[in-house]
N, C-alpha and C positions, 0 to 999 in steps of 0.2 A: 371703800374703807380708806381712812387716810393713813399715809403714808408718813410715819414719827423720823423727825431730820434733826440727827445730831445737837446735840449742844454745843455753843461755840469752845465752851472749856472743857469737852470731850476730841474737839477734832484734833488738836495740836497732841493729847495723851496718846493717840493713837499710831500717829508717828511716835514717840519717848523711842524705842528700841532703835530705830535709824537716827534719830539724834544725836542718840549715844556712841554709837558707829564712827558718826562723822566727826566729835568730841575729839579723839587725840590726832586726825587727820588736820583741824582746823584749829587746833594747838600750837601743833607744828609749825602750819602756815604762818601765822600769827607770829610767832617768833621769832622765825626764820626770815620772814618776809618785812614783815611791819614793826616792828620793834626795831629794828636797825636802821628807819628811815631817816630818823632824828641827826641820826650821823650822814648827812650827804652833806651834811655844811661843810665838810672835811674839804671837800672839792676846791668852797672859795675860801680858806684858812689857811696860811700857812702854819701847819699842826703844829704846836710843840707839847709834848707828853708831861711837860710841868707844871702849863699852865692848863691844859686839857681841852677838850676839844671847843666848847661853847667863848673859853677866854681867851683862845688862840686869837691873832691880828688878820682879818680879815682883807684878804687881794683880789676880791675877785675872780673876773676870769683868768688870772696869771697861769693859773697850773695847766691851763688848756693850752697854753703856748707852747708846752712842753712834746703835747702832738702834733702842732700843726709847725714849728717853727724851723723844723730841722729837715734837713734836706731826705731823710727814710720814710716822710710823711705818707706819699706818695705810695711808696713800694707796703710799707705794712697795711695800708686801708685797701689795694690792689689785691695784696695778697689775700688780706684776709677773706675780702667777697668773692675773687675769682674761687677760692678752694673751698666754699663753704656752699656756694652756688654749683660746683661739680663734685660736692656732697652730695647734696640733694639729688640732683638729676642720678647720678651712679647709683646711689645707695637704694632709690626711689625704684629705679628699673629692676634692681637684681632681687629686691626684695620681692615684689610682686613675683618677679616669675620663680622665684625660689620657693614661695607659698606656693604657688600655682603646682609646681612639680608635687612637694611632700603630701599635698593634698588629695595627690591622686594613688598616697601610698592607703596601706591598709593595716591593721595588727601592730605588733611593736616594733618594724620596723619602721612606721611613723613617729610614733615617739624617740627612739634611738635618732633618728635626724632632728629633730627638734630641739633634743638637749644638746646635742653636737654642733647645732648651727649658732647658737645659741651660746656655747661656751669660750669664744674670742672674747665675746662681750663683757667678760666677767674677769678677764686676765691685767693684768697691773701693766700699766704703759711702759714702767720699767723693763719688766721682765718682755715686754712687746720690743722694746729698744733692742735688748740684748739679742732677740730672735733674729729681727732683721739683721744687726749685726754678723751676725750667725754664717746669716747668706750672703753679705755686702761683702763686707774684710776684704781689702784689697790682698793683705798676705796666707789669711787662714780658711777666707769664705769659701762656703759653698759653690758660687755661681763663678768668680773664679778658679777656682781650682778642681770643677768639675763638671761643670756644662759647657763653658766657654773654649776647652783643649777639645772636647770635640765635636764641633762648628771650627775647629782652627783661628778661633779668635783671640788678639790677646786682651791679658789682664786690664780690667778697668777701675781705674783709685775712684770709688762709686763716691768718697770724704771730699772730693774736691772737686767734681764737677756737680755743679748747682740746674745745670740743662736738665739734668734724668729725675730731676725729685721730687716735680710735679704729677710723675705718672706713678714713682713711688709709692710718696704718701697715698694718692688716691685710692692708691691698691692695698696698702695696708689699712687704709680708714674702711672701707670698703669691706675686706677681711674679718673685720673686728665688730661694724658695727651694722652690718644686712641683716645678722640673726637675728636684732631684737624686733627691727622691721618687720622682718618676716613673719616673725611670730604673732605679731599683730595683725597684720592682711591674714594669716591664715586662722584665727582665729574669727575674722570676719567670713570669708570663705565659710567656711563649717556653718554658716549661718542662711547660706543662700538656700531658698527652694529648690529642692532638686528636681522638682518639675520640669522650670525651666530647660535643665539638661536634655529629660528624659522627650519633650518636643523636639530638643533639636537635634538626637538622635532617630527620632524616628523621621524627622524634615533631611537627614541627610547628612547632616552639619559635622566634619573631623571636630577632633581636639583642640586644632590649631581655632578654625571657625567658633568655635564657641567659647575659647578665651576671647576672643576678641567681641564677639556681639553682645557676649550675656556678662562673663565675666569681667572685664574694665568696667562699663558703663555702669554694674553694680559696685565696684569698689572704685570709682570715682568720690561721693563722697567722703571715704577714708580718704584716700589719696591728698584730695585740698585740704583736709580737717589737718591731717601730720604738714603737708607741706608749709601750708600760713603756719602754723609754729615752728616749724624748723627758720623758717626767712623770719621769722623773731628774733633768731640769735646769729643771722649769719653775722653779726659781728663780734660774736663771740667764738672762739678757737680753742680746739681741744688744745690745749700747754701739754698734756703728756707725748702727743700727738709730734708736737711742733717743736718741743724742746728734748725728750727724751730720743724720741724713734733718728733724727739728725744726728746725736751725739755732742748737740750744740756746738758742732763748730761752726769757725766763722766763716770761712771759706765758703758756706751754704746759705750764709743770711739774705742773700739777692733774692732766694726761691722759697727757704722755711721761716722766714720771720714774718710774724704776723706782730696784731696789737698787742694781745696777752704777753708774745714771749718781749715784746720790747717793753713794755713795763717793768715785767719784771727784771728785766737788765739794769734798766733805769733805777729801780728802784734798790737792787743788790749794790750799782755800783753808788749814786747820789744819795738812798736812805731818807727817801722822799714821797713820805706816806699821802700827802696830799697830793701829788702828781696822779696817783695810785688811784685814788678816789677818783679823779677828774675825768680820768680812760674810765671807770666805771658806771661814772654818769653818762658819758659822751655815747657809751655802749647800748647804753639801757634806752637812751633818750632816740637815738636812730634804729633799735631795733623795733620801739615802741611805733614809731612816725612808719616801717617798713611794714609791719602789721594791719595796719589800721590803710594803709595804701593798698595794701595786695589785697584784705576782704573787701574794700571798694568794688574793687575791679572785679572779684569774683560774684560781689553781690548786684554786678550792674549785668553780665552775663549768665548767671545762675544763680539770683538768690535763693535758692534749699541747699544752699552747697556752701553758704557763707558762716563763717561764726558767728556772727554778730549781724 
């Protein structure tokens, strides 16, 4: 008996419901994304808002001078990869084993830690600043004026020593942004065969042994999928992160200035939208080239594990 195969202008109707789906998803995108491309001439123009962007006077790479020319060049491109690169690594470790724990929870105290872990992520960098502050305050904080009397230590102006705020921030990025990690690897978790567990309980295998033989090697490729996107933006820096949770003083710019908050400085104090642009391209152009390098290298040692 033969077997009757679709019409070509039945196969495409038959997706219509998932089309539709992906309609204001890829709206969005479009707008968001590719509508605004028109504007990257801003970069080699110096903008003026009268004559508008396409009639602006054209300089070239001038406004890239603006990054590279001045002697902080150095310290904001350090800073930015060194803290975005012990992003990754911190955030990467705490989150797996953080999934790893709630996963072995059961009933609603599994949920009750998942919206809890979860709810840093969702809090305003403002109100993030003010916390720290909370615990920093050389006259009113917390860690001052009640963990450090007793250890017999004295008071430490946490505002103006720039040494301590690498491990700071780490820890409040860290604080803020595992849960949503988490929630992801445990979401992959919940997907794994439990078979495999229930072998390596009967082979003998603790907790600890079967996170490590069944469970990484299974979330391995999560693991490369988030990490080549996160090293897409390590040159891009959370600003609430960098400018808020500091208090922006200056006293700290050696250790919390990155490119984002020096732009925007540049740009509050000069009023220099084309410079603006130029850090944007400069961004997007090295996070793109950092991409496209690390799947290389993940596709020359584990192509199933590559994006592309």
């Amino acid at each position: 008996m033969a077997v009757k195969t679709p019409k070509k202008g039945m196969k495409w109707t038959r997706f219509l419901p998932v089309y539709l789906l992906m309609l204001p998803g890829l709206a969005y995108f479009f707008v968001n994304n590719y509508m605004p491309l028109p504007g990257i001439t801003v970069a080699f123009r110096q903008f003026n808002a009268r004559l508008g962007i396409y009639r602006s006077p054209w300089v070239g790479f001038a406004n890239f001078e603006f990054l590279f020319a001045t002697q902080d060049a150095w310290i904001i491109t350090r800073n930015t990869i060194l803290y975005n690169a012990a992003f990754i690594i911190v955030n990467t470790i705490a989150a797996i084993l953080i999934a790893a724990l709630i996963n072995e929870l059961r009933g609603k105290l599994k949920n009750f830690y998942q919206s809890a872990i979860l709810l840093p992520n969702l809090v305003s960098s403002v109100i993030i600043g003010y916390l720290v502050f909370g615990f920093l305050s050389a006259e009113s904080g917390f860690i001052n004026n009640t963990l450090l009397p007793i250890f017999g230590v004295d008071p430490i102006s946490w505002y103006s020593e720039p040494r301590r705020w690498p491990f700071i921030l780490i820890l409040v990025n860290a604080w803020r942004g595992v849960g949503y990690g988490s929630i992801i690897y445990l979401a992959t978790l919940t997907g794994f065969d439990r078979s495999y567990y229930e072998s390596a309980e009967i082979d003998g295998a603790g907790r600890i042994k079967q996170f490590w033989y069944i469970t990484l090697p299974l979330l391995k490729p999560v693991v490369i999928m988030l990490t080549l996107l996160a090293i897409g933006r390590i040159f891009y820096a959370d600003f609430g992160l960098f400018f808020q949770v500091p208090m922006n003083q200056g006293a700290l710019f050696s250790t919390t200035n990155v490119i984002d908050t020096y732009v925007f400085r540049g740009l509050v104090q000069l009023g220099n939208i084309s410079m603006s642009a130029a850090a944007g391209v400069y961004q997007s152009l090295v996070g793109f080239v950092l991409v496209l390098t690390a799947n290389l290298l993940v596709r020359r040692f584990d192509p199933d594990s590559a994006l592309f």
